[in-house]
N, C-alpha and C positions, 0 to 999 in steps of 0.2 A: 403750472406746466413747466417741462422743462425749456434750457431755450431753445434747442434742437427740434424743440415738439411744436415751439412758435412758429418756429421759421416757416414750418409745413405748414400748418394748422392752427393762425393767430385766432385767437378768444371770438371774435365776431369773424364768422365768414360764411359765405350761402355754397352752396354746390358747383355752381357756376366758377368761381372763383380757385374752389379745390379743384376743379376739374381742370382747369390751364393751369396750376403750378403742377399736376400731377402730369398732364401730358409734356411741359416743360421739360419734364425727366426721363419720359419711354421716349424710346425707337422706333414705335410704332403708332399711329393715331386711335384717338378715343373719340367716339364720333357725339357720344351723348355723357350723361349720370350713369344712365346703366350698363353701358358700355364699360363704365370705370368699376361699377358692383361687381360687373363678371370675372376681373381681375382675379378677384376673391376666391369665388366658386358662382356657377350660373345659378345657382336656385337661392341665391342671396337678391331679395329685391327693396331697397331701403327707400321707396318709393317717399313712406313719409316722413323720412329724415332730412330736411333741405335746407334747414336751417340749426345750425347747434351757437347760442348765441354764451354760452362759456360751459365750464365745466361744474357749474353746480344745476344747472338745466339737465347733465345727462343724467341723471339720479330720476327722471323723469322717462325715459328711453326702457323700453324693454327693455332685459339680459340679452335676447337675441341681437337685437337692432345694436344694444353699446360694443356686445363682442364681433360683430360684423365692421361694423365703422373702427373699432381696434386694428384688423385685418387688413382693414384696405389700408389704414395709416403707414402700419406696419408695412405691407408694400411701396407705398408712395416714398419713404424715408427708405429702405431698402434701393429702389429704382433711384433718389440723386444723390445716394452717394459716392463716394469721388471713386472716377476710374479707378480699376485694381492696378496694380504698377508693380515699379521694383525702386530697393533704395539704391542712394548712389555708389556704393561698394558692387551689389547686384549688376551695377547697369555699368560699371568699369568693368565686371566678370564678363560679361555679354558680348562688349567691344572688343576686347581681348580674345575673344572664342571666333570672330568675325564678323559680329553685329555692327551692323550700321550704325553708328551714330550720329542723330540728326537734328542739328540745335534750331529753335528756331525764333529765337528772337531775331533783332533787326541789327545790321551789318555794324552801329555804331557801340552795340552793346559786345558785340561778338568781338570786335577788336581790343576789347579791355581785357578778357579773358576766358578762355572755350577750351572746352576738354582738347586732349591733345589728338589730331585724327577726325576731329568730327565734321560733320559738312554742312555750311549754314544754308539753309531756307527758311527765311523768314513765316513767317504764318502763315501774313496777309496774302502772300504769294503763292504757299503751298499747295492750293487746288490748281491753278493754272501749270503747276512745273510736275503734276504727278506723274506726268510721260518720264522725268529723271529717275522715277524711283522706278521705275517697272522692273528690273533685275532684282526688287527686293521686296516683290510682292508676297510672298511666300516664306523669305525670308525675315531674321529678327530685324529687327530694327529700335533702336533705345532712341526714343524723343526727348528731349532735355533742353530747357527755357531758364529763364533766373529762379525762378518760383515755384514749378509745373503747373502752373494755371494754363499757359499757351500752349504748353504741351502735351498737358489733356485736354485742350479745343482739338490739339494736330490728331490727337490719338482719335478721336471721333471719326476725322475727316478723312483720314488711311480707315480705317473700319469700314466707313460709310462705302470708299471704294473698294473693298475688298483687300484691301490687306490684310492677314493672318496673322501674323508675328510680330507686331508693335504693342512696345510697352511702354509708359509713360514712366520717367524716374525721376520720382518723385522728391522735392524739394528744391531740384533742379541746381542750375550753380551754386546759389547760396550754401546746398545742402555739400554739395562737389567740394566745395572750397572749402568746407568745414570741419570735413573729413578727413583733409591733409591732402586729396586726390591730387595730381599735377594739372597745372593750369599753364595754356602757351599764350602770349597776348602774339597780334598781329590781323594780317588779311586774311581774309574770307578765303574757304579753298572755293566756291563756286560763287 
C-alpha cells in the first residue's frame, strides 16, 4: 500500500475506526457504516465487509464488494485533502486587488516578519474577534500562517461562519519569504 493509502486505511482496521477517520474529514456527520456506504451510491450495502485485515484477504471479497470499498476510499482520501488555496504570488495578487490579508499566527511570531498590510489574529482568538471581520464576509480574504496548517484550521472556521471568499495561501510565510515577496518586521496592526 501506498503510504497515503496508510494513513486512511492502515493494513488492520474494522469499520468503526474507518468511520471516525472518515468523518474526521466531512462537514457533515455520519451517523453509522452505512451512512458512510451511502456516500458512494444508496444501493451500495457492504454489510459483510467489517473487517479487511490486509490486502491479500481482499482477493477473497467479491468484485462488487472490492470496487465499492475502492469508492468509498477513493472519497474518504478525496474529503482530507488539504483545503484548496492559492500560492504566495496568487495570495500577494489578491491583496493588491483589495483582499484582506489575515495572518494568523501569534503576535511574537508576527513581529519577526508579516506580509506588508496584513492584519494579525491569531487563531486561538479568531472565533471570538469574527465580529472584526464582518465587512469581509463576502469579501476575499487571504489567510496566511508560517506553514498554512493554522491557516487552513482559519480557513474552516470563516467557512463554518459563512464566509465566501477566504482562501488559504498556502505554504504561508515560509513559502512568502521564499519567493523573494517583501516582508515588514514590527507591531501588530490589531
Amino acid at each position: 500500500m501506498s503510504k497515503w493509502l496508510r494513513q486512511i486505511m492502515p493494513l488492520n482496521f474494522d469499520a468503526g475506526d474507518f468511520l471516525q477517520r472518515l468523518q474526521s474529514c466531512l462537514s457533515f456527520p455520519l451517523e453509522n457504516w452505512e451512512s458512510a456506504q451511502l456516500l458512494i451510491r444508496p444501493s451500495l450495502m457492504l454489510t459483510s465487509c467489517q473487517r479487511i485485515e490486509s490486502t491479500e484477504n481482499m482477493k477473497g471479497l467479491t468484485f462488487f464488494k472490492s470496487l465499492a470499498a475502492t469508492a468509498l476510499l477513493i472519497v474518504a482520501v478525496s474529503a482530507c485533502s488539504e483545503p484548496a488555496g492559492v500560492d504566495v504570488k496568487q495570495g500577494a495578487a489578491m491583496q493588491s486587488q483589495g483582499a484582506l490579508m489575515l495572518d494568523v499566527r501569534e503576535p511574537d511570531e508576527y513581529v519577526q516578519g508579516h506580509a506588508p498590510g496584513s492584519t494579525l489574529i491569531p487563531l486561538g482568538q479568531l472565533e471570538k474577534r469574527l465580529s472584526e471581520l464582518g465587512a469581509h464576509k463576502n469579501k476575499p480574504i487571504a489567510l496566511i500562517c508560517r506553514s498554512g496548517n493554522r491557516s487552513g484550521a482559519a480557513l474552516k472556521i470563516l467557512e463554518k461562519a459563512g464566509f465566501t471568499g477566504a482562501v488559504n495561501v498556502l505554504g504561508g510565510m515560509n513559502a512568502w519569504t521564499k519567493a523573494g515577496l517583501p516582508v515588514v518586521t514590527g507591531t501588530a496592526s490589531r
